[in-house]
Residue, then its C-alpha position, 0 to 999 in steps of 0.5 A: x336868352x338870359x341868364x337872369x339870376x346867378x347866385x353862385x358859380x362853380x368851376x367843373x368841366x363837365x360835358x353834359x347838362x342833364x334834368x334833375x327832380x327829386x336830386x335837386x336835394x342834393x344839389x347846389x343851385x347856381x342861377x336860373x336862365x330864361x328863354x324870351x321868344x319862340x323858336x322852331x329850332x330847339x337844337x339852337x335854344x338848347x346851344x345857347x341855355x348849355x353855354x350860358x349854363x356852363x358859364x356859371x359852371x351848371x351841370x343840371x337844369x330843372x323847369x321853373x314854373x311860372x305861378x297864377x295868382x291863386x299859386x297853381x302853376x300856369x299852363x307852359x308857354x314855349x315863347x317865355x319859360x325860365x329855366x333852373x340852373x344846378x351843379x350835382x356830384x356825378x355819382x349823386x344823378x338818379x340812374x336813368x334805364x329801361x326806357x326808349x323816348x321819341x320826340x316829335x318834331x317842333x312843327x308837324x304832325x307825324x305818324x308812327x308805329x312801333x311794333x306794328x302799334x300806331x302813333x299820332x305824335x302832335x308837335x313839340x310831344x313825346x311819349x316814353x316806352x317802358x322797355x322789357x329786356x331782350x324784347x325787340x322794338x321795331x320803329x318805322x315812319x311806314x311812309x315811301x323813304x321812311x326810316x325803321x330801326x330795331x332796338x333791343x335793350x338789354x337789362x338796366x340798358x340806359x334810357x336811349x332816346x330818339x326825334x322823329x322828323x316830320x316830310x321835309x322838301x327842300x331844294x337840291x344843291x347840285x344846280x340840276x333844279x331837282x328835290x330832296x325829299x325826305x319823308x320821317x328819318x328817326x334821328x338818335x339824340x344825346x341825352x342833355x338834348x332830349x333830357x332838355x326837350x323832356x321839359x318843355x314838349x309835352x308827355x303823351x300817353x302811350x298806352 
C-alpha cells in the first residue's frame, strides 16, 4: 500500500471516506494510493487506503483506471489498482437513497433470495435493489443456520448496505475440539466500506 502521489494536503476531521463520480468537479484532488498485491481480506485493505487517505486529509476516493495502448481502460485487476484521493465540502456529496447493496464475500460462491427470488452471487460481486417505499424486502441465506432480515425503507431512506458471507467452519475455542459452524450471516456495512467494495467487485444485474 502507497501513496504514491500527494499533490496537496488538507487539514479536516472528517470521519468517512466516501465514492465521488460526477462530484469530482467540485472537489480538490490531494493524491492518489495504490494497492500492489491481492488479498481476501478487504476490510484490512480498506484500513490501510482510509489511513493513508486521512493522512493527506481525503474524504473522497474515485477508481483510476489503468489504460491499454489504444486508451480503452484495461480490465480491473484486484492484485494492483490505484486509487484517487479528494477532499469535498460535505454538503456538496450527491445524496445517496433508495437503494438496499449486497455484496459477496471475497472468495465463495453463495446463494441468496430476496422476496422468495434467487441469487447467485459470484465472489468479490454485488448487485444493488432499487427499493419501492414501504415495501418489505425479505433476504435470507435459506440455508440450515442461515440468516434472514426484513427491511422496509422509507421514502428518500438513505442506501443501506449489506455482505453476505459465504459457509465458514473453524475450530471451536473452548478446548472441547468441537466446530463453529456458520452457514451465510448478512452483516450490515458502514457505508465508506461498502462505497469502497462498490469500486473494485463487480456490479451483477439484478433483474
Amino acid at each position: 500500500m502507497y501513496l504514491t502521489k500527494v499533490e496537496k494536503t488538507n487539514d479536516n476531521s472528517d470521519k468517512f471516506l466516501f465514492k465521488i463520480k460526477e462530484e469530482i468537479k467540485d472537489a480538490q484532488y490531494l493524491g492518489e494510493v495504490e494497492v500492489r498485491g491481492f488479498s481476501k481480506d478487504d476490510a484490512a485493505v480498506f484500513s490501510m487506503i482510509f489511513k493513508k487517505a486521512k493522512e493527506i486529509g481525503a474524504n473522497a476516493i474515485s477508481l483510476q483506471p489503468f489504460n491499454n495502448v489504444d486508451g480503452s481502460h484495461q480490465t480491473f485487476n484486484p492484485s494492483n489498482y490505484k486509487l484517487n484521493l479528494y477532499y469535498l465540502p460535505k454538503e456538496k456529496f450527491v445524496s445517496q437513497t433508495d437503494h438496499i447493496f449486497l455484496f459477496a464475500s471475497s472468495d465463495k460462491d453463495q446463494k441468496i433470495s430476496v422476496n422468495k427470488k434467487d441469487y447467485l452471487l459470484s465472489p468479490r460481486s454485488f448487485f444493488v435493489i432499487d427499493v419501492v417505499p414501504d415495501e418489505v424486502y425479505t433476504i435470507s441465506t435459506r440455508k440450515l443456520l442461515g440468516s434472514t432480515i426484513k427491511i422496509q425503507p422509507k421514502a428518500n431512506e438513505t442506501n443501506q448496505y449489506f455482505q453476505v458471507s459465504a459457509l465458514k467452519v473453524k475450530s471451536d475455542n473452548t478446548g472441547v475440539g468441537g466446530l463453529n459452524l456458520k452457514s451465510g450471516d448478512i452483516i450490515g456495512l458502514e457505508k465508506s466500506f461498502a462505497e469502497f467494495l462498490s469500486l473494485i467487485y463487480t456490479k451483477l444485474d439484478s433483474k
